[in-house]
PDBQT receptor file of N, H, CA, C and O in Angstrom, charges set to zero:
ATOM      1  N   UNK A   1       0.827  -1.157   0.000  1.00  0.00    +0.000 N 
ATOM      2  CA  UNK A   1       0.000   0.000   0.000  1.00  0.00    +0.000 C 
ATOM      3  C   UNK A   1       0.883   1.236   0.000  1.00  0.00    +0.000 C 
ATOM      4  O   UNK A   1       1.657   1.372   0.948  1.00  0.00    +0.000 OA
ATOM      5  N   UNK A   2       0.843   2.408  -1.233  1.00  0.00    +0.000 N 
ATOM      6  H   UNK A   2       0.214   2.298  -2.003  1.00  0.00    +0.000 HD
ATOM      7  CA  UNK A   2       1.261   3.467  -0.834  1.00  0.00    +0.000 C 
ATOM      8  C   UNK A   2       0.476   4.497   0.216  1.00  0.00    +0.000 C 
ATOM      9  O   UNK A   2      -0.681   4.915   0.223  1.00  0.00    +0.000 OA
ATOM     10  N   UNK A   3       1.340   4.669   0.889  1.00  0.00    +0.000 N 
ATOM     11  H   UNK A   3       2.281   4.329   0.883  1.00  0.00    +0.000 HD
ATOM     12  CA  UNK A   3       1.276   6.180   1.666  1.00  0.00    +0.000 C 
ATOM     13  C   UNK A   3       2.061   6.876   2.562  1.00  0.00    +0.000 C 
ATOM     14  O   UNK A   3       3.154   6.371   2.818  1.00  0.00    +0.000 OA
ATOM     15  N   UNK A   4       1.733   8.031   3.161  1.00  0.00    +0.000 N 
ATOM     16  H   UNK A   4       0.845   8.441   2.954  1.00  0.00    +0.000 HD
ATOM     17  CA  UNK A   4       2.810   8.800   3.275  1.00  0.00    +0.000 C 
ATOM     18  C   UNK A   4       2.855   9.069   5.048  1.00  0.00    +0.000 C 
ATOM     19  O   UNK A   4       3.281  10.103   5.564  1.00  0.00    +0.000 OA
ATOM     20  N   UNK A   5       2.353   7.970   5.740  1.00  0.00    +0.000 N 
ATOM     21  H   UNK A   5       2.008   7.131   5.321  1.00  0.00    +0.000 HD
ATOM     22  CA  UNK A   5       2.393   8.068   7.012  1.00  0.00    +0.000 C 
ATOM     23  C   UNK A   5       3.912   7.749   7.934  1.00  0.00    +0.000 C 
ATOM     24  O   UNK A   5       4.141   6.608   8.335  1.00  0.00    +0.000 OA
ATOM     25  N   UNK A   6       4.488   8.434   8.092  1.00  0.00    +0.000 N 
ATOM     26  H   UNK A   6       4.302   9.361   7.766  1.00  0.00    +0.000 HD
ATOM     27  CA  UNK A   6       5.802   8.073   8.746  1.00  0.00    +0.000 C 
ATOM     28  C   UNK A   6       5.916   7.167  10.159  1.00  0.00    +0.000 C 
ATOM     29  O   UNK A   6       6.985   6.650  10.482  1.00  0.00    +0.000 OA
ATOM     30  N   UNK A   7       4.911   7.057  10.821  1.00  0.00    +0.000 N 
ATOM     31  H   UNK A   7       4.042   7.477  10.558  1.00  0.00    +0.000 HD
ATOM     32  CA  UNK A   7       4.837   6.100  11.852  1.00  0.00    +0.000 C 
ATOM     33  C   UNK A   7       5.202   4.854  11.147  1.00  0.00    +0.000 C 
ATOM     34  O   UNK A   7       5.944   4.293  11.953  1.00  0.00    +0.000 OA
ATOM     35  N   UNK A   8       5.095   4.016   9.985  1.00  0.00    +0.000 N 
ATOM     36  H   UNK A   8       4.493   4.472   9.330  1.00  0.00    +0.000 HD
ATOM     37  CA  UNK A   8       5.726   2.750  10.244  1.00  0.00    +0.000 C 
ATOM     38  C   UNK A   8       6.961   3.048   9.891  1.00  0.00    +0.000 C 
ATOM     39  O   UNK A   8       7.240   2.128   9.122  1.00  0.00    +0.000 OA
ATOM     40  N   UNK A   9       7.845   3.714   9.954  1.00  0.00    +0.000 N 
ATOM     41  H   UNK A   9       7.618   4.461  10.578  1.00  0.00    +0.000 HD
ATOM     42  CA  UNK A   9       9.412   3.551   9.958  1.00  0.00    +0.000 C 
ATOM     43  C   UNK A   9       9.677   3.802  11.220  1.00  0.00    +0.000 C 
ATOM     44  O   UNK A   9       8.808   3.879  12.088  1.00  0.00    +0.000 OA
ATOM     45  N   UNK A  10      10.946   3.952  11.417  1.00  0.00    +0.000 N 
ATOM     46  H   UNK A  10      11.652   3.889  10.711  1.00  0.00    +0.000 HD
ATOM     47  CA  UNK A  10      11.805   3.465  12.563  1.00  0.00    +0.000 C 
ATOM     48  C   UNK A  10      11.845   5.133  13.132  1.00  0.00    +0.000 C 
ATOM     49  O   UNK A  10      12.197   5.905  12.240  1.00  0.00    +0.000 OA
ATOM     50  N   UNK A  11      11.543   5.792  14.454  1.00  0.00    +0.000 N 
ATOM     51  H   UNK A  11      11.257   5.165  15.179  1.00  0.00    +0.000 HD
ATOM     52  CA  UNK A  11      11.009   6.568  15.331  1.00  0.00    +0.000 C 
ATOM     53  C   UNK A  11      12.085   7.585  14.899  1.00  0.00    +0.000 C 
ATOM     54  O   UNK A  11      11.534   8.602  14.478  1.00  0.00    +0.000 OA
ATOM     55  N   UNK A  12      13.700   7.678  14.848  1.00  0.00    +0.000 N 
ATOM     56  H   UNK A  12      14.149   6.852  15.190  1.00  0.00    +0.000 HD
ATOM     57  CA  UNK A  12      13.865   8.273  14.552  1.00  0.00    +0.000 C 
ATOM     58  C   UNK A  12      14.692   8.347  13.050  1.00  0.00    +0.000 C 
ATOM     59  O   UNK A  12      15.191   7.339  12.549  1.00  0.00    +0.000 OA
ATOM     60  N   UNK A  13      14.740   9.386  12.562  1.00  0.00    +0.000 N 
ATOM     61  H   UNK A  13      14.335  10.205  12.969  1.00  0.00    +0.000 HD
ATOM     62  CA  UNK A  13      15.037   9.745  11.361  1.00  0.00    +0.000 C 
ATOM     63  C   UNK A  13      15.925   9.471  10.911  1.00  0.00    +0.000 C 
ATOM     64  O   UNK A  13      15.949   9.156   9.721  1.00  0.00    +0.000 OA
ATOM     65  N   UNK A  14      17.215   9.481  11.819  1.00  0.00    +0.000 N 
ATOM     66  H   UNK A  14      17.195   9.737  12.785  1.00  0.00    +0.000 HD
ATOM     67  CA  UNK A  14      18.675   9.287  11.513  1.00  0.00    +0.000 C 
ATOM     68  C   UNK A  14      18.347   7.830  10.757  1.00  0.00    +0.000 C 
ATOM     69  O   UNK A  14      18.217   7.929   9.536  1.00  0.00    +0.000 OA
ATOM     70  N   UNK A  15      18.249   6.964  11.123  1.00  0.00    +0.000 N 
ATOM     71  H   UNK A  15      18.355   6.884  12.114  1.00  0.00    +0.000 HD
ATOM     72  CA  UNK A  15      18.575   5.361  10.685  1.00  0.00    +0.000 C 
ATOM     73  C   UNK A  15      17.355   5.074   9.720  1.00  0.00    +0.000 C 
ATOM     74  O   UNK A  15      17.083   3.881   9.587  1.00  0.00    +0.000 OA
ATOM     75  N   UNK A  16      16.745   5.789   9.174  1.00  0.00    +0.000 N 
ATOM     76  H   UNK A  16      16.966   6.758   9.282  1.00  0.00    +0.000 HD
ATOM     77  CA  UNK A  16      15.804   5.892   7.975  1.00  0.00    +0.000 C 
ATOM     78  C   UNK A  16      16.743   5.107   6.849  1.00  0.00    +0.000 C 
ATOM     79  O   UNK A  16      17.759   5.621   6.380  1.00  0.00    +0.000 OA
ATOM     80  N   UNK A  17      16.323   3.970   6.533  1.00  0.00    +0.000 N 
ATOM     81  H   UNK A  17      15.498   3.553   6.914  1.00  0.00    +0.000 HD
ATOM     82  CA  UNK A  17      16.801   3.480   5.003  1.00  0.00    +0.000 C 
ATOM     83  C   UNK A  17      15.702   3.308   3.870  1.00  0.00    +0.000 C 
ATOM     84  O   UNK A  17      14.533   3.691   3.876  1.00  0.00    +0.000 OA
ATOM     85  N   UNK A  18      16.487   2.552   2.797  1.00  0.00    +0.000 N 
ATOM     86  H   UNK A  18      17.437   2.240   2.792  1.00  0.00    +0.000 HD
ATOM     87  CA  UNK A  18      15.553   2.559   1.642  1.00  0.00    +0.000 C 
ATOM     88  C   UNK A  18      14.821   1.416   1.977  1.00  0.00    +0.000 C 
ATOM     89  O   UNK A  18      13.822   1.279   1.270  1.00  0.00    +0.000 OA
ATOM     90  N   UNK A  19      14.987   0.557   2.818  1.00  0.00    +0.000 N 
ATOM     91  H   UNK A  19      15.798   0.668   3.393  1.00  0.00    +0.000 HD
ATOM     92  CA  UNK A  19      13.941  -0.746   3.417  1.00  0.00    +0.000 C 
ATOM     93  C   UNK A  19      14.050  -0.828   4.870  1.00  0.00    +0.000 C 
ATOM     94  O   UNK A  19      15.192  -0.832   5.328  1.00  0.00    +0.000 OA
ATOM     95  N   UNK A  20      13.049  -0.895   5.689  1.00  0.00    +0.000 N 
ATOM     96  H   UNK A  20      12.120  -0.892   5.317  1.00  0.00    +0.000 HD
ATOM     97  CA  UNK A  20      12.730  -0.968   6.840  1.00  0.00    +0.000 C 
ATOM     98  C   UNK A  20      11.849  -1.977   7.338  1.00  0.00    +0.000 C 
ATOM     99  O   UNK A  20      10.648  -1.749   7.192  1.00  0.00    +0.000 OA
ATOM    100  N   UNK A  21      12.215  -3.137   7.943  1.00  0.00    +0.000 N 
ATOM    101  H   UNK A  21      13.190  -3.322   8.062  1.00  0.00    +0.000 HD
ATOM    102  CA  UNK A  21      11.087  -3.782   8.625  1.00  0.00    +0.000 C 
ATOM    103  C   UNK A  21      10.730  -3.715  10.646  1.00  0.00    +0.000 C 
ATOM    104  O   UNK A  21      11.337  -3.430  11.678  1.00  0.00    +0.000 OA
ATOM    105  N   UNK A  22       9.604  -4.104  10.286  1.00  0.00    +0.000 N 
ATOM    106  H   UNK A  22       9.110  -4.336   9.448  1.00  0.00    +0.000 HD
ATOM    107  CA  UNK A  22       9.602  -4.921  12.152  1.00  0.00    +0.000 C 
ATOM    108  C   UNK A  22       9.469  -5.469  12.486  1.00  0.00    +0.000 C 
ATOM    109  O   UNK A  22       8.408  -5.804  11.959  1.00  0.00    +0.000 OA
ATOM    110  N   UNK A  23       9.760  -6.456  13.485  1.00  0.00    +0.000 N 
ATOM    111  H   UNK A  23      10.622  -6.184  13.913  1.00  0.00    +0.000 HD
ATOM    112  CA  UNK A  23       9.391  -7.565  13.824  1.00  0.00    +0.000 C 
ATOM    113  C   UNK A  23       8.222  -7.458  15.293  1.00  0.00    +0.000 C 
ATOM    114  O   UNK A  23       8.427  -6.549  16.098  1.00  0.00    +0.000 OA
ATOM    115  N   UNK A  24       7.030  -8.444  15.533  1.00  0.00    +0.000 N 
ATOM    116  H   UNK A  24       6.863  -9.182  14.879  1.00  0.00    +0.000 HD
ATOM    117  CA  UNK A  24       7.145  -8.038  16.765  1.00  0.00    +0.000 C 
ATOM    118  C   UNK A  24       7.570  -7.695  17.742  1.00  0.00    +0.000 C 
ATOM    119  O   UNK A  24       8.576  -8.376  17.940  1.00  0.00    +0.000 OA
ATOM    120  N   UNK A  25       7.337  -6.632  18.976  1.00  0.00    +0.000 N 
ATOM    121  H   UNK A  25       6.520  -6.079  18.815  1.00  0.00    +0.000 HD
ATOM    122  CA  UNK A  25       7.860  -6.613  20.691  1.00  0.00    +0.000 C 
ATOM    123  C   UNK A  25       8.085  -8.322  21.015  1.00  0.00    +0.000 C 
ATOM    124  O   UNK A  25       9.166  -8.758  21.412  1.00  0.00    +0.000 OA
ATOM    125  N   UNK A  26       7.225  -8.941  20.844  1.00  0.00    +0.000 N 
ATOM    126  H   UNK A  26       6.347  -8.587  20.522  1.00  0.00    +0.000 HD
ATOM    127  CA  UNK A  26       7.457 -10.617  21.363  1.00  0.00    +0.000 C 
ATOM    128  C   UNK A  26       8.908 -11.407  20.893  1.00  0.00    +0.000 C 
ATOM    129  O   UNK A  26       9.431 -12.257  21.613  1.00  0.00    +0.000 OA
ATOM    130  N   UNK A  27       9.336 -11.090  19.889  1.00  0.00    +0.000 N 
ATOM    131  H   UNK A  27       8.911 -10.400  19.303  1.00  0.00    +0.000 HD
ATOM    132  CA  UNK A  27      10.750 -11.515  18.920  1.00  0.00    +0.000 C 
ATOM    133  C   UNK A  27       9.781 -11.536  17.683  1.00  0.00    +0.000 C 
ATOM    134  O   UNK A  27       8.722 -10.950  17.465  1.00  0.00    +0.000 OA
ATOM    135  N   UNK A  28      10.572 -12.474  16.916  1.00  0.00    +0.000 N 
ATOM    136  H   UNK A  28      11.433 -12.951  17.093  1.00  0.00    +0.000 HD
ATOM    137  CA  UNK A  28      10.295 -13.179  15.887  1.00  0.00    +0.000 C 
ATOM    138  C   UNK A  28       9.393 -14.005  15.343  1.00  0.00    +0.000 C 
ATOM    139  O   UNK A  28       9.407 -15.220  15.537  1.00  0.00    +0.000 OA
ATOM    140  N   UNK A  29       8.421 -13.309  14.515  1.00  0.00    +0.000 N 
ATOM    141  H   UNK A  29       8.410 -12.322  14.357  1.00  0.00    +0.000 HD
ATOM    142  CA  UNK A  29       7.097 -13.993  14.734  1.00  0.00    +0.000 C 
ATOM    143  C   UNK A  29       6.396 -14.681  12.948  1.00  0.00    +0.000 C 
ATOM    144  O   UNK A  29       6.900 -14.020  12.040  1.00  0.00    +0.000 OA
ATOM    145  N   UNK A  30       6.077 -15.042  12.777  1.00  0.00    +0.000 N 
ATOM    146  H   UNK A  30       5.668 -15.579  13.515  1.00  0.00    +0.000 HD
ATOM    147  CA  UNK A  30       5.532 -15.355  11.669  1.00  0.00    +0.000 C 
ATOM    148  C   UNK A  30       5.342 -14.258  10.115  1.00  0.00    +0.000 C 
ATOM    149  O   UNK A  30       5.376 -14.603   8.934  1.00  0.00    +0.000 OA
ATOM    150  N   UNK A  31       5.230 -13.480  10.457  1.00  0.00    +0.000 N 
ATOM    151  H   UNK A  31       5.202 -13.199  11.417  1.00  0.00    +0.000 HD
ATOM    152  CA  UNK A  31       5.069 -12.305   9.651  1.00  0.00    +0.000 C 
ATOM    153  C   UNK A  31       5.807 -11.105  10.309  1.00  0.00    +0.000 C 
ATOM    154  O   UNK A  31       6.001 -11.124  11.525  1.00  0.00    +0.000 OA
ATOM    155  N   UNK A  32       6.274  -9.937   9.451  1.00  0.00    +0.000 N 
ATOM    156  H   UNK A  32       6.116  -9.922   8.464  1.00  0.00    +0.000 HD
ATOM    157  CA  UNK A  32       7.373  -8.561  10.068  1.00  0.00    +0.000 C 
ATOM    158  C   UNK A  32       6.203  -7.806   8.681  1.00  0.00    +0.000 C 
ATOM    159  O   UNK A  32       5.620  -8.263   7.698  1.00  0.00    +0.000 OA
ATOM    160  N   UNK A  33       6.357  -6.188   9.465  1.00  0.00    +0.000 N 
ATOM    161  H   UNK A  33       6.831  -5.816  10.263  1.00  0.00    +0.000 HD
ATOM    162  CA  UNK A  33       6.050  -5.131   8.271  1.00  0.00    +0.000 C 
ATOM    163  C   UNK A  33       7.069  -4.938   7.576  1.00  0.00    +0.000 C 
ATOM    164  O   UNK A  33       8.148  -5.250   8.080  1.00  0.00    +0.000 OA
ATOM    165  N   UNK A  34       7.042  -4.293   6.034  1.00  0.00    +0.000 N 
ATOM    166  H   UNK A  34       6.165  -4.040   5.624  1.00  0.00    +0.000 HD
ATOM    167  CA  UNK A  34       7.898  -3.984   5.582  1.00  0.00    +0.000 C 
ATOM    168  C   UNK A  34       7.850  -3.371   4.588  1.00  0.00    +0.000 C 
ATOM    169  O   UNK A  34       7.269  -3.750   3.571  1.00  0.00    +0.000 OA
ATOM    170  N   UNK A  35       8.668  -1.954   4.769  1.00  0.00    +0.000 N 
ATOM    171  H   UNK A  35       9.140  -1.647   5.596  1.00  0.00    +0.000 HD
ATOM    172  CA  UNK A  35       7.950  -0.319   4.198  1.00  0.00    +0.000 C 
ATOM    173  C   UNK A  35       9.061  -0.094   3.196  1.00  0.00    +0.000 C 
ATOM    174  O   UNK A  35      10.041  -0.748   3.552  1.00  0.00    +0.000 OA
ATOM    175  N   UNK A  36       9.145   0.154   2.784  1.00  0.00    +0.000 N 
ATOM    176  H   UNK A  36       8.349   0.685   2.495  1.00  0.00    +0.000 HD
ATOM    177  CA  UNK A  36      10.395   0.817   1.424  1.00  0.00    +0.000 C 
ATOM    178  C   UNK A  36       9.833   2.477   1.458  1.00  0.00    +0.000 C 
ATOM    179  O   UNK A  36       8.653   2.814   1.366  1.00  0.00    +0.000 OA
ATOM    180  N   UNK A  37      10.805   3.232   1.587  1.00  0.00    +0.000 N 
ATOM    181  H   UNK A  37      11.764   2.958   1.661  1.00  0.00    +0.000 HD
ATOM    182  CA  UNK A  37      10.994   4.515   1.507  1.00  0.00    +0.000 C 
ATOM    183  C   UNK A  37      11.277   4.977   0.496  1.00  0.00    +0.000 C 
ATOM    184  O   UNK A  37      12.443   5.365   0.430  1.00  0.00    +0.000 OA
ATOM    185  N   UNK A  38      10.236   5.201  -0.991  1.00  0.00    +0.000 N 
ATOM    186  H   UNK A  38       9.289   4.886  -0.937  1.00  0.00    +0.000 HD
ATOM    187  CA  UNK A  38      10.385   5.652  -2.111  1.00  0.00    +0.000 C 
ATOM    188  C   UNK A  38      10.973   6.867  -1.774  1.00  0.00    +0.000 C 
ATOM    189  O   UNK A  38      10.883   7.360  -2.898  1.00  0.00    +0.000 OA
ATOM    190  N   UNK A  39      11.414   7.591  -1.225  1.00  0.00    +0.000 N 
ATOM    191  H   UNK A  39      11.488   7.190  -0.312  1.00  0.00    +0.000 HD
ATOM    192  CA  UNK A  39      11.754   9.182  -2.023  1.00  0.00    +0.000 C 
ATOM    193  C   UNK A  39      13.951   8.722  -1.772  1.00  0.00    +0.000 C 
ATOM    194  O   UNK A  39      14.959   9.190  -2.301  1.00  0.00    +0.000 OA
ATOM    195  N   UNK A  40      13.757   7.821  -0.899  1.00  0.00    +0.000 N 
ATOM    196  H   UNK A  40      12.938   7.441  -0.469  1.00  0.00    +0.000 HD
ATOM    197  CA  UNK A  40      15.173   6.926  -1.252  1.00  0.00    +0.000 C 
ATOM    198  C   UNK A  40      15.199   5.989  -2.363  1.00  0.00    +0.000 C 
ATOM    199  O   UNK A  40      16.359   5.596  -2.486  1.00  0.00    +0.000 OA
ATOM    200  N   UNK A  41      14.561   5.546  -3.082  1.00  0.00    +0.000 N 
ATOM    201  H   UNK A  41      13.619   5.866  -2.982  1.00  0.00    +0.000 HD
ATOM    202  CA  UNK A  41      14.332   4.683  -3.859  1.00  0.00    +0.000 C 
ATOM    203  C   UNK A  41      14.717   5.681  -5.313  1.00  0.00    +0.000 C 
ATOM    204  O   UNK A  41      15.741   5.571  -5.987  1.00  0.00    +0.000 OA
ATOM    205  N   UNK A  42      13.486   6.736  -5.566  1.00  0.00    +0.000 N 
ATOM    206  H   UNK A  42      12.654   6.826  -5.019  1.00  0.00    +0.000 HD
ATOM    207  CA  UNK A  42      13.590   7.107  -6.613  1.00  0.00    +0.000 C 
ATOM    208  C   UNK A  42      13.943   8.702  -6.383  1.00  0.00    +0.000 C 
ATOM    209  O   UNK A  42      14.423   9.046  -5.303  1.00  0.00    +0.000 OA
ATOM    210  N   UNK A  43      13.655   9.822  -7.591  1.00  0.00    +0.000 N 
ATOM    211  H   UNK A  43      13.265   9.543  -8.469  1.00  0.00    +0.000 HD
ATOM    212  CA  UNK A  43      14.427  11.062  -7.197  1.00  0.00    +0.000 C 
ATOM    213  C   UNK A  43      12.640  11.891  -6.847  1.00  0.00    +0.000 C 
ATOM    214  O   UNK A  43      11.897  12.322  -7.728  1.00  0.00    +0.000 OA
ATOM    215  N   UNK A  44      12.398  11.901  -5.563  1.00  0.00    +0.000 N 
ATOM    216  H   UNK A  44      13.002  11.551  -4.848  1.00  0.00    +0.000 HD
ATOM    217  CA  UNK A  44      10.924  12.359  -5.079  1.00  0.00    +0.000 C 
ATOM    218  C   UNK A  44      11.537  13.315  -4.172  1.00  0.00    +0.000 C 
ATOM    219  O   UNK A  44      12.696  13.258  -3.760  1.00  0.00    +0.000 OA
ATOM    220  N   UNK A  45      10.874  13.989  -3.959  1.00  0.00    +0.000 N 
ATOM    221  H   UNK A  45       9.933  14.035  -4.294  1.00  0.00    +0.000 HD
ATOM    222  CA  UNK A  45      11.662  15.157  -3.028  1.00  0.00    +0.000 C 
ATOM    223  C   UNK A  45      11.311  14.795  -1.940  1.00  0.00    +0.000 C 
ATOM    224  O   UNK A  45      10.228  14.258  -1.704  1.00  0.00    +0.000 OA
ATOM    225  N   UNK A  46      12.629  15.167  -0.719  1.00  0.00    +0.000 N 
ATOM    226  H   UNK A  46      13.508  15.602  -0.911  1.00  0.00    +0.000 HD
ATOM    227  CA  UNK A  46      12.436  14.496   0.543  1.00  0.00    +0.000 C 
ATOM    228  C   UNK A  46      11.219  15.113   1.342  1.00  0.00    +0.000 C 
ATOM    229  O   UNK A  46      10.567  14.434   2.136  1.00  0.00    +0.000 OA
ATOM    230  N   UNK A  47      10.948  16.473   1.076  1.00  0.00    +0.000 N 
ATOM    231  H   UNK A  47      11.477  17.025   0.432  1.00  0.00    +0.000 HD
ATOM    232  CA  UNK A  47       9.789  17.118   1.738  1.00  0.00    +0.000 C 
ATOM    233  C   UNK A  47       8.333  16.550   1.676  1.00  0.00    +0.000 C 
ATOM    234  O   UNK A  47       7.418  17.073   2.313  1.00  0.00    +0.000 OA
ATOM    235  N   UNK A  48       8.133  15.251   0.732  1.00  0.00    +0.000 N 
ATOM    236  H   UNK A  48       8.876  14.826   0.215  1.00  0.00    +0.000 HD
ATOM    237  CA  UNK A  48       7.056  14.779   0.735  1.00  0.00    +0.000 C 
ATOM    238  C   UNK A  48       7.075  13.359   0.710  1.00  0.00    +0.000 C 
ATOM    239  O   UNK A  48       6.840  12.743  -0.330  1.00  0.00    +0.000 OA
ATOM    240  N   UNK A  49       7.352  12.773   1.837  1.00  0.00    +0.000 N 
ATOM    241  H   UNK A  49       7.543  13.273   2.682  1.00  0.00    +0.000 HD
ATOM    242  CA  UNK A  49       7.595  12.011   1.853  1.00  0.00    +0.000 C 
ATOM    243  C   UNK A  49       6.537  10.341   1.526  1.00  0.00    +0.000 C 
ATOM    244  O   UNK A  49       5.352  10.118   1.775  1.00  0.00    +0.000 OA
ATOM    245  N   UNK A  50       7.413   9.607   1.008  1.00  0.00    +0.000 N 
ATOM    246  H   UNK A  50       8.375   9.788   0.806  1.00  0.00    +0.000 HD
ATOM    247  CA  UNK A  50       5.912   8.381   0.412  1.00  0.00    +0.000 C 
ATOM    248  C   UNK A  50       6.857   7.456   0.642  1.00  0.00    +0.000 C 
ATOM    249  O   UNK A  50       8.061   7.544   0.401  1.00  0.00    +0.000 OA
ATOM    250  N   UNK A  51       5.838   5.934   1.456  1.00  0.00    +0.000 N 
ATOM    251  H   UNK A  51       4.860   5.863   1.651  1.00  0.00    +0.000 HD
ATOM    252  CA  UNK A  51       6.151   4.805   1.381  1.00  0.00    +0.000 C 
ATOM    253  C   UNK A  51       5.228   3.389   0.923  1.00  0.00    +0.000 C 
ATOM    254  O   UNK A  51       4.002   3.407   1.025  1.00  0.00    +0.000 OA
ATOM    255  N   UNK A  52       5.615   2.754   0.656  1.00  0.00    +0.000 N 
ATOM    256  H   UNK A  52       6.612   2.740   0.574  1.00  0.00    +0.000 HD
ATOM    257  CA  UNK A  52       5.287   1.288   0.360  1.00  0.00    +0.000 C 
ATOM    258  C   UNK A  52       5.504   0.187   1.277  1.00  0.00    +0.000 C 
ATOM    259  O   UNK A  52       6.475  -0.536   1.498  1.00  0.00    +0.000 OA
ATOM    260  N   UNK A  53       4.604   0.242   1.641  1.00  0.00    +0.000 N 
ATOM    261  H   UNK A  53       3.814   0.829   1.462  1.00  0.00    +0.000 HD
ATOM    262  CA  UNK A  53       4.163  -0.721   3.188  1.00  0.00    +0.000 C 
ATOM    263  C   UNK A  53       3.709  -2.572   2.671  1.00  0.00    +0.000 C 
ATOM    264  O   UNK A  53       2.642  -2.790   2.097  1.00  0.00    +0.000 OA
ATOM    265  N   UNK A  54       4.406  -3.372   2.899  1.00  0.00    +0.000 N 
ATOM    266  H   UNK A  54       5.273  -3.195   3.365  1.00  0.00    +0.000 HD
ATOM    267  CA  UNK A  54       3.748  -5.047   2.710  1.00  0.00    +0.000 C 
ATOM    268  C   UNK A  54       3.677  -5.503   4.014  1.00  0.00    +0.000 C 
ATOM    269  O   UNK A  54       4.331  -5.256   5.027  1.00  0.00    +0.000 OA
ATOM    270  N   UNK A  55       2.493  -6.413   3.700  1.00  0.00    +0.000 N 
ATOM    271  H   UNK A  55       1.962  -6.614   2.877  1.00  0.00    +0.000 HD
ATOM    272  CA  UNK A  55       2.315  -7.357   4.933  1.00  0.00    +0.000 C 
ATOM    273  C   UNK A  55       2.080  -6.863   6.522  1.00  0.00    +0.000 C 
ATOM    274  O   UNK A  55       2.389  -7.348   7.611  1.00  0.00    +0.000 OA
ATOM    275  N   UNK A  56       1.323  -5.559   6.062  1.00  0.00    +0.000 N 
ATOM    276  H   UNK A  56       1.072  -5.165   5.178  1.00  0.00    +0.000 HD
ATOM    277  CA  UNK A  56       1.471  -5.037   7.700  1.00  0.00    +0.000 C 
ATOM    278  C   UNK A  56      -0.182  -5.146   8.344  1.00  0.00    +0.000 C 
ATOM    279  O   UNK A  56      -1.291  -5.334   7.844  1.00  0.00    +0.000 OA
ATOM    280  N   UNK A  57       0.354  -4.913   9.736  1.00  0.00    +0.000 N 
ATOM    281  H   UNK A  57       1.255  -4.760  10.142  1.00  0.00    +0.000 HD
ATOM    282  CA  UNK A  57      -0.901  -5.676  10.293  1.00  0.00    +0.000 C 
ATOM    283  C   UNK A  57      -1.821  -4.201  10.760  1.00  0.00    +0.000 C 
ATOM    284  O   UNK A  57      -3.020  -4.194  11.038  1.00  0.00    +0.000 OA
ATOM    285  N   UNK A  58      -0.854  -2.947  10.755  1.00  0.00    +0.000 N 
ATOM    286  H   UNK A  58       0.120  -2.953  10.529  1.00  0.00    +0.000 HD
ATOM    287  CA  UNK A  58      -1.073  -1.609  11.118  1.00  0.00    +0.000 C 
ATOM    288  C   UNK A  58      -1.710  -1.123   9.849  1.00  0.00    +0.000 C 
ATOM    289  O   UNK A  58      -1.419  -1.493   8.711  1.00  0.00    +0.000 OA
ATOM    290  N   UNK A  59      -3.028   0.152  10.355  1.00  0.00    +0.000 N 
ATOM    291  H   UNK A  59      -3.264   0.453  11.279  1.00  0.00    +0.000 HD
ATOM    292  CA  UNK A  59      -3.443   0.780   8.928  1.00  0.00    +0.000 C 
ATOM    293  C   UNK A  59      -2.396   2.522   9.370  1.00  0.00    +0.000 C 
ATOM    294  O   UNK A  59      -2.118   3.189  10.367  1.00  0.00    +0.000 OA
ATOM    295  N   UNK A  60      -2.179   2.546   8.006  1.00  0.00    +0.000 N 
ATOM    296  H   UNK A  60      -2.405   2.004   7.196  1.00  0.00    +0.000 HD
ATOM    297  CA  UNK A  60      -1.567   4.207   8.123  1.00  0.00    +0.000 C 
ATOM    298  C   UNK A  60      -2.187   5.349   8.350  1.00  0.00    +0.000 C 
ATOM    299  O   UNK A  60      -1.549   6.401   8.389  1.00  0.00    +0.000 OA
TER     300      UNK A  60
């Protein structure tokens, strides 16, 4: 799903990559989210930021 909600990446900004997952608080669980940070991906300007979210159990 695209969109441009920054809560599923990682809280802070610094360690922002072009792929990000999570796993549950519990460990390692059957399924992880996993967001790709298009404006790292392609040339999108960072001020608007858009991602591509799979397999997540969260709505944006």
């Amino acid at each position: 799903m695209l969109h441009a909600d920054p809560s599923l990446m990682p809280r802070s900004r610094k360690v922002w990559s072009s792929w990000s997952y999570v796993e549950p608080k519990t460990g390692p669980g059957d399924r992880i989210d996993l967001t790709y940070w298009m404006n790292s991906l392609q040339p999108i300007p960072q001020d608007d930021p858009l991602f591509v979210t799979l397999n997540t159990t969260r709505d944006p």
